[in-house]
C-alpha positions as CSV (number, residue, x, y, z in Angstrom):
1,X,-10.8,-12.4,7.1
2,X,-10.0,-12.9,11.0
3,X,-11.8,-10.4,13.2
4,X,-10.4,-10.4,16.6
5,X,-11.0,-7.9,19.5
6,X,-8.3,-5.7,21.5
7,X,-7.6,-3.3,24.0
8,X,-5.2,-0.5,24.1
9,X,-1.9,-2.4,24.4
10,X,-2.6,-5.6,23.5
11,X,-1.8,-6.8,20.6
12,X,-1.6,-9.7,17.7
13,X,1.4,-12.0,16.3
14,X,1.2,-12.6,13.1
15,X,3.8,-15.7,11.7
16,X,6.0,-15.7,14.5
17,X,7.2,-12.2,13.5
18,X,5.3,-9.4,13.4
19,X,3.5,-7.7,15.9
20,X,0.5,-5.2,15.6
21,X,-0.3,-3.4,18.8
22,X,-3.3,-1.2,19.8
23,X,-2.0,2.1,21.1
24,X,-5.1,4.4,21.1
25,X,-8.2,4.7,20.8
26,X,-10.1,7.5,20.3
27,X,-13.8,8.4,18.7
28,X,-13.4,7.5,15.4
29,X,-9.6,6.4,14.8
30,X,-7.5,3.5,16.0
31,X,-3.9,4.0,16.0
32,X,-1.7,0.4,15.6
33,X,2.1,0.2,15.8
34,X,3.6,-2.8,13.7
35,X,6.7,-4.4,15.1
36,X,8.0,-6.5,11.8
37,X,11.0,-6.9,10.6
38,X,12.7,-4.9,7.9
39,X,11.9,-6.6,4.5
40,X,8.5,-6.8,5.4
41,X,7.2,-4.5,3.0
42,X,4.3,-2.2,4.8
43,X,1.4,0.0,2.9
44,X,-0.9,1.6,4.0
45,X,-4.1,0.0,1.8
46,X,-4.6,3.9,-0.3
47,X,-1.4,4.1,-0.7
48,X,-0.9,0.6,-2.2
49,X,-4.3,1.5,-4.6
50,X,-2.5,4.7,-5.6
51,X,1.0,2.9,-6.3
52,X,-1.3,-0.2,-8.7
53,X,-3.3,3.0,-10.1
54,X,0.0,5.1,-11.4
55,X,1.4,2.1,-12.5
56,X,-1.0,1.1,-14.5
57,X,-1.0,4.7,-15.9
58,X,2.7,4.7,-16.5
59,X,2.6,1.1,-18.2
60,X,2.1,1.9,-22.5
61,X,2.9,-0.8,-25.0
62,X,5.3,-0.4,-27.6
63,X,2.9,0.4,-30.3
64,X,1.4,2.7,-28.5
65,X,4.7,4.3,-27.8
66,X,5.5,4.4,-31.3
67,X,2.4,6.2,-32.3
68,X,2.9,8.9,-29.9
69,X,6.8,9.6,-30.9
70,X,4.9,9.2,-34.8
71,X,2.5,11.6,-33.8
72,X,5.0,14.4,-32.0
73,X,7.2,13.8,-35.4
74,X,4.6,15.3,-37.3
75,X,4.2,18.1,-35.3
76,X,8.1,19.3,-34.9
């Protein structure tokens, strides 16, 4: 991981095409705007944990599929 230092308005390039700046700065927050362009996709890191998380909760193989639509047979 690269550490670097900044300032309010300065900022860091990142491959030629995308820019994060400093903006503020306050007691415990840093807000950054992100100049990138559009088919850069952009997550917030929680977010990105809470997309893998309902994913992975969404994701059921066919067997187990089959169980379940076995299982709400028996009970119609």
């Amino acid at each position: 991981m690269l550490v670097v230092t900044r300032k309010t308005d300065e900022s860091i390039v990142i491959a030629d095409n995308i820019e994060v700046t400093v903006l503020e700065i306050s007691k415990d927050k840093v807000k950054i705007g992100i100049n990138a362009p559009r088919e850069v996709k952009i997550f917030r890191s929680e977010l990105k944990t809470a997309k893998q998380t309902n994913e992975q909760s969404a994701h059921i193989s066919g067997a187990a599929l089959e169980q379940l639509l076995n299982n709400h047979k028996g009970t119609s």
